[in-house]
N, C-alpha and C positions, 0 to 999 in steps of 0.2 A: 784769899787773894784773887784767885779766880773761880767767881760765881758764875750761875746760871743765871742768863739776863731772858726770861720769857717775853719779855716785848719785843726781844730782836729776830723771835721766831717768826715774826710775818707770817701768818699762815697761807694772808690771800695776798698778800703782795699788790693791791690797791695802786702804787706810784708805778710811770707809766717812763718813770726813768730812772738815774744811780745814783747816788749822793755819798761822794767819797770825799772824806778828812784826812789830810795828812801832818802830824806831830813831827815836828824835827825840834830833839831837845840837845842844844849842844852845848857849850861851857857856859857860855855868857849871854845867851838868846833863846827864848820860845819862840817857835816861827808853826802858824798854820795857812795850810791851805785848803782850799773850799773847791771842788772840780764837781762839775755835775754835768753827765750824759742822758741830756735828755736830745740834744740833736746829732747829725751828723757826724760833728766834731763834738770833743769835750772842752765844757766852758772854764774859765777858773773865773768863779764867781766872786770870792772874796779871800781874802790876805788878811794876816794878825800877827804882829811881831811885839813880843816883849822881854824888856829887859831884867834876865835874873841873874844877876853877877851879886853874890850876897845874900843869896836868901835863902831859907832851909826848903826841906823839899816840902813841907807843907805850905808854906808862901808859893810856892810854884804851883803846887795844886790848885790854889785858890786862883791865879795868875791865868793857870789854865783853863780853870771853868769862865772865866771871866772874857778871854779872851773866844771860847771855844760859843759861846751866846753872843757874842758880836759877830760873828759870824750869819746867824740865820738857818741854821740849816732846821732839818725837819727828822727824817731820822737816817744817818748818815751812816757809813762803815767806815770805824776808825782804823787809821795806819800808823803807825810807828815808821818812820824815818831814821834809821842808821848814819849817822855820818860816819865816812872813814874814819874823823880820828877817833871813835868808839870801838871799831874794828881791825881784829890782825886779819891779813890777809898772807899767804904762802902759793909761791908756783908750784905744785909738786907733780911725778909723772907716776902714775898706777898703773901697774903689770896687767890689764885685763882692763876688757871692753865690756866685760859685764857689768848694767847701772848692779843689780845686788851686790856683786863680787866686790864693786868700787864702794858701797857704800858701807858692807864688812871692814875693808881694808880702811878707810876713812875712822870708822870708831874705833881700832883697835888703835891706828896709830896718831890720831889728831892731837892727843897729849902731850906728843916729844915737841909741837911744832911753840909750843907756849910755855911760861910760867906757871902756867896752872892747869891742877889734876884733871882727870875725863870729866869728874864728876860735877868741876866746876863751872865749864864751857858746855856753849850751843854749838852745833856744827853741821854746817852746809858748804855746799860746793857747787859750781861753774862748771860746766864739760865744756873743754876748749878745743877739743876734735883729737879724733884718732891717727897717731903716726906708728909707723913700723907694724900697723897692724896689730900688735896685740898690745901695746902701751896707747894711754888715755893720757891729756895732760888738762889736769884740773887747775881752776882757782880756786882754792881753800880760805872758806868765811868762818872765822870764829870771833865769838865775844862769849865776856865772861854773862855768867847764869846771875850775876848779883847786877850785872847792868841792867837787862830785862827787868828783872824781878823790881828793880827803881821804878824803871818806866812803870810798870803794870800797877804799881803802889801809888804814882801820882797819880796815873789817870783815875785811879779806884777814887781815891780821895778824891777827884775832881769830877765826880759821877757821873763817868765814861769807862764804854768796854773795852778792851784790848780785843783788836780782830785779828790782825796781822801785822808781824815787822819786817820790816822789807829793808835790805841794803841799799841805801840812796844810791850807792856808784853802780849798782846793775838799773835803775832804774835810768841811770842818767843814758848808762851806754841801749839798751834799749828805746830809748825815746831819742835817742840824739840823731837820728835819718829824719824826725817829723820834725823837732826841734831845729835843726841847723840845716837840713834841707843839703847835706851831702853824702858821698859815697863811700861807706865804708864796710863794700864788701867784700874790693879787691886788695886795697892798702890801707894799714894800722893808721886812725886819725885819733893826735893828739889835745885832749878835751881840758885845758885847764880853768876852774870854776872859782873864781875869786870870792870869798865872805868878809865880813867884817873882819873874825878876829883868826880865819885861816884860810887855806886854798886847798882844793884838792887835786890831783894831777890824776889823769885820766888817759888811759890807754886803750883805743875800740877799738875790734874789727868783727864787723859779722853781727851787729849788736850784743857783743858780749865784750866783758870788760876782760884785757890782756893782763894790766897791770895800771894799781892804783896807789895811790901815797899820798899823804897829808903833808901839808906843809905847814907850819903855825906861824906863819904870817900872813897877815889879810890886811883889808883898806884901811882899820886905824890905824896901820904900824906905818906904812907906806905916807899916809897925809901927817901920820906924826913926826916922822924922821924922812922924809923922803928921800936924800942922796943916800943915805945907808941904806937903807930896806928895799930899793929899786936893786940895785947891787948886789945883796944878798938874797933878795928874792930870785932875780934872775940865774944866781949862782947855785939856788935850791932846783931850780929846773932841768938844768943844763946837768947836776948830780942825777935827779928821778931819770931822764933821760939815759943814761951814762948806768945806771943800775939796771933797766928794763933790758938797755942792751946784752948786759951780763950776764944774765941770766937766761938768752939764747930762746928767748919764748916764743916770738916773730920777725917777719922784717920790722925796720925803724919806719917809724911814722913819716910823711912827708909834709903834713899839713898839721896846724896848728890850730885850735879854736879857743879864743882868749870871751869868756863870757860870766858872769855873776853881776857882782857888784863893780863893775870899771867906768859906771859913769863921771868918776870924778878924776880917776887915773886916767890921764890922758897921757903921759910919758910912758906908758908900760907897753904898748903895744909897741914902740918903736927899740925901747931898749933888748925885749927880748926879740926883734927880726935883728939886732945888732948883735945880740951875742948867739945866737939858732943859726944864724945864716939859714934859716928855711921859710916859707910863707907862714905868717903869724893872722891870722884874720877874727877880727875886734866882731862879734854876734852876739846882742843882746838876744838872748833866752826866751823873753815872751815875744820876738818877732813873729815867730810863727803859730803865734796861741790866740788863741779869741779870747782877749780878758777883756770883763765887763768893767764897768764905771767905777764900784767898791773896791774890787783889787786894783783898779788905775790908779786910784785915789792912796793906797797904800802904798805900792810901790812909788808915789812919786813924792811919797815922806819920809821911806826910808831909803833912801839911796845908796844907804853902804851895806845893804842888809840883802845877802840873794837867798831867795824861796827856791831855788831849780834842787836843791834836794828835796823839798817839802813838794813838790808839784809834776818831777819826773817819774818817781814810781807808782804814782797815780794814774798819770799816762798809759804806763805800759802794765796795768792792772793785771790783766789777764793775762801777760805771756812773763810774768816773772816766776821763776824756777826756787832762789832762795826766801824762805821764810823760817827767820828765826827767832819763832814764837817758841816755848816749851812744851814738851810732850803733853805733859797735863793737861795745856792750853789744847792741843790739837784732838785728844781724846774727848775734850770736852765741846768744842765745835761737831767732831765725829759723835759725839751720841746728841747734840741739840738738834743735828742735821736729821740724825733719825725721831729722835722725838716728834721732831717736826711731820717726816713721814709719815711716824705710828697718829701723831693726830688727826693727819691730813684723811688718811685712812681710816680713822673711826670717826671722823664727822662727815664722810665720804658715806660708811654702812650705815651709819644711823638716821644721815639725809634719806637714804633710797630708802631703810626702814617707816621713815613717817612717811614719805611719798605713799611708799605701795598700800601702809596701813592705811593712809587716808584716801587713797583709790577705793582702797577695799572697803573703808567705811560708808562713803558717798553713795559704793555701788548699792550695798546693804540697805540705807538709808531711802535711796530712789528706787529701791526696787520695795520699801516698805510703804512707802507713800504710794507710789502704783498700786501693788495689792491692797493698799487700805480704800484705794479709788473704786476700785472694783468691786471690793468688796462693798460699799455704799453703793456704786454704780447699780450693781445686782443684786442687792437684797431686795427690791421691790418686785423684780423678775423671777425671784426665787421666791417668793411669798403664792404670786400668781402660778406660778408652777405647781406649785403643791398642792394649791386650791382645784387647778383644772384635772390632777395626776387622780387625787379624788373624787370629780366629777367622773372621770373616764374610766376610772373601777366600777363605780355604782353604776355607770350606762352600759360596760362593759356586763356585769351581772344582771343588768336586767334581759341586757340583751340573749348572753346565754338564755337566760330563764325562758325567755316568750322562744326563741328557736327550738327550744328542745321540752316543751312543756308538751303538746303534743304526742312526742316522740312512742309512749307507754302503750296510748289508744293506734295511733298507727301500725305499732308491734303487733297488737292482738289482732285487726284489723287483716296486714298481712298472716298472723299468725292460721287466722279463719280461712284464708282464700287459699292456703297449699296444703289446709290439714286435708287428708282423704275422709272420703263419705264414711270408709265402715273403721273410723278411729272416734273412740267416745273420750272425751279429752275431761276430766274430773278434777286437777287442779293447775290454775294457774298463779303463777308467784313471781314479783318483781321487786325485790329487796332496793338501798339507798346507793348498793356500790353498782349498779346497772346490771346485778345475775339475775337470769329471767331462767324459770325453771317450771320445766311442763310436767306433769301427770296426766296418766291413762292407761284407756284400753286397748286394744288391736283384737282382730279376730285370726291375724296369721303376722308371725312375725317381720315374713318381708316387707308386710305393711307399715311396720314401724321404721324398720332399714328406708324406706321410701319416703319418710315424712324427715328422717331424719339427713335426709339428701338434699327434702326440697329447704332445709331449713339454711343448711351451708350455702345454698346458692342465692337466698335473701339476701338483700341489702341492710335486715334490722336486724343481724343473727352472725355472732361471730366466734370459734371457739363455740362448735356445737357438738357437745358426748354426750353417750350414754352412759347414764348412773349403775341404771342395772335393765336388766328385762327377765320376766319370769313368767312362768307359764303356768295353767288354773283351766280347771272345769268348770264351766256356768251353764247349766239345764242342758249336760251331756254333751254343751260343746268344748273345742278347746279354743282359751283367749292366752291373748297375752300381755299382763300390765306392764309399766314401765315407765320410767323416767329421764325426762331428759334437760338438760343443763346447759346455757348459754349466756354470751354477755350480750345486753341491747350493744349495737351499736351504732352510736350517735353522732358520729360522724356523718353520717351519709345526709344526714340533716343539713342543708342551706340553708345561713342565716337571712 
């Protein structure tokens, strides 16, 4: 009965205004209305009123969808409309200003105030203000769970959601300062709201409703019977009045507002300032509404027909306190609301997911295209590189080569010019890793200490020791042979 409707999750909310529908389903009448905030003020766009005296409640469903496409709308939030006479209402006074502790005490004892078990009513309630400080004095709304569950069964069949139900008479007493353009926030103002086939009496102050009652006579009883039903209707007032009193709820109203369906009852507003003796003042309802051409055109076909329940708790959308949808229904709002989050939230990660991948691809991508640039750019720079890296080893080695080609005959060269006169030098040897290595004779070994000094102090002679030295008789003299061991060195060589 009550599904999940995913299209009315809107994720991105696209419309740039509000499109509220209100159902009022009462004995004899489907009435809708069409309001939408898109400006300043809220419009009522369009009106649809049909007749279901007689018809099962699948005929009305049909009744509804049909009527609910004449309309226009686009994707709207539907309302439920309570009329009083679907509603008990009770004055009662709660020991405690706590909203939990009132609304404890409210479920335990809402059952004694009806005919029917806990199990079978909704129940909501009015804060009408705090007296003596610790007592609350509430209005108590109840309807049965089988009235709802009606509604929620047409609309279903008529393939619409159930959003919210709202009590027409908090709607009315809310909207009725925009609507009537009077003050009711120092003295209780009397609202009576004439229909075709009932009236409801209405008690405000503060925008909230004191005390309400139905009456079941409306404008066909009145144009049917007229001298009885003026009489008795006036006598049903002058009772609601006479009850509100007795029940000690507020002061008594002093003003009167007589508005609905009266454009044909032109006797009514004089009979009840004759039997009230108080000011009674006749205020058609859409005076102060912006209705467009479509609902003009409606209302000026039904004239005994009033939409101010179908149109007042539209108004006051956002500051209405009771809704008497079922738990079900509200758990089921309560997790679409979050669905809605949990999506909003993962196509929220998943957007910034492809964002950044696709950052990160692009950057990958142009930074592959650059190095593939360069890499074409400088393959021919690199080709010439290696060719000239090659040239510059082989001129490199040639160039050693001629610097230090030389270098062996220069060694012996110097080698000749520091050996002394009485050294007979017998081998000399120049291996590939640059050891140059002398043999000979000496005729006294300081001569050899002496050549082996002047060798360290050469520029071609580096790491210059002695092997060995040893000493010998040659034709009675004494010599001494010996060897000695050094690296060329080639450094000293300028290329």
């Amino acid at each position: 009965m009550f599904g999940i409707n995913l299209e009315h999750l809107n994720i991105f909310g696209g419309k740039s205004y509000k499109e509220l529908v209100g159902v009022d389903l009462s004995a004899n009448h489907l009435k809708l209305s069409y309001i939408r905030y898109s400006t300043a003020h809220p419009e009522v766009v369009n009106l649809a009123a049909r007749t279901t005296s007689g018809l099962s409640d699948a005929d009305i469903s049909k009744s509804l969808n049909a009527a609910f496409h004449s309309l226009h709308t686009k994707r709207p939030v539907v309302i439920v409309t309570l009329p009083s006479s679907l509603v008990i209402t009770k004055n009662i006074e709660i020991p405690s200003s706590n909203p939990k502790e009132i609304r404890e005490i409210i479920n335990l004892q809402a059952g004694r105030h009806t005919p029917y078990s806990r199990e079978e009513i909704i129940v909501d309630y009015i804060d009408l203000g705090t007296y003596k400080h610790s007592y609350t004095k509430i209005l108590l709304v109840i309807v049965a769970r089988s009235t709802i569950k009606r509604h929620a069964e047409i609309l279903d069949k008529a393939g619409l959601r159930l959003d919210c139900v709202f009590f027409s008479a908090e709607g009315l007493a809310r909207a009725a300062t925009k609507l009537f353009k009077l003050d009711a926030e120092n003295s209780p103002v009397n609202i009576i709201q004439v229909d075709e086939g009932s009236t409801d009496f209405t008690i405000v102050l503060r925008n909230k409703i004191l005390f309400v009652r139905s009456i079941p006579i409306g404008t066909q009883h009145v144009l049917f019977e007229k001298e009885k039903y003026l009489v008795r209707f006036a006598d049903e007032i002058k009772k609601s009045l006479e009850a509100y009193q007795s029940e000690d709820i507020d002061r008594s109203p002093t003003t009167l507002i007589l508005t609905g369906a009266t454009e044909e009852l032109k006797d009514l507003e004089n009979v009840l300032n004759n039997t009230l003796h108080f000011p009674v003042r006749n205020i058609p309802y859409t005076r102060n509404l912006l209705v467009l051409p479509d609902a003009s055109a409606t209302l000026s076909s039904e004239k005994r027909v009033s939409f101010l329940n179908a149109i007042a708790p539209l108004l006051s959308f956002n500051e209405m306190k009771v809704n008497l949808i079922p738990e079900e229904v509200k758990l089921r709002k309560s997790f679409e609301e979050k669905g809605k989050e949990l999506i909003k939230t993962g196509i929220l990660v998943l957007t910034t997911f492809v964002l950044v991948f696709s950052i990160l691809i692009n950057k990958i991508y142009f930074k592959t295209v650059y190095l593939r640039n360069l890499k074409a750019k400088y393959n021919e720079l690199d080709k010439s590189a290696k060719t000239l890296e090659k040239d510059f080893a082989r001129v490199s080695l040639a160039r050693s080569y001629t610097a230090h080609r030389g270098v062996p005959l220069e060694a012996l060269a110097e080698l000749y010019s520091i050996a002394p006169l009485d050294i007979e030098l017998n081998n000399i040897r120049l291996d590939d890793k640059g050891r140059f290595t002398v043999r000979g004779t000496a005729e006294a070994m300081s001569t050899v200490f002496a050549f082996i000094e002047s060798m360290e102090k050469s520029n071609y002679f580096k790491e210059v020791k002695t092997k060995y030295t040893s000493k010998r008789k040659e034709n009675s003299k004494d010599v001494t042979d010996f060897e000695i061991t050094s690296l060329l060195d080639k450094g000293m060589v300028k290329p």
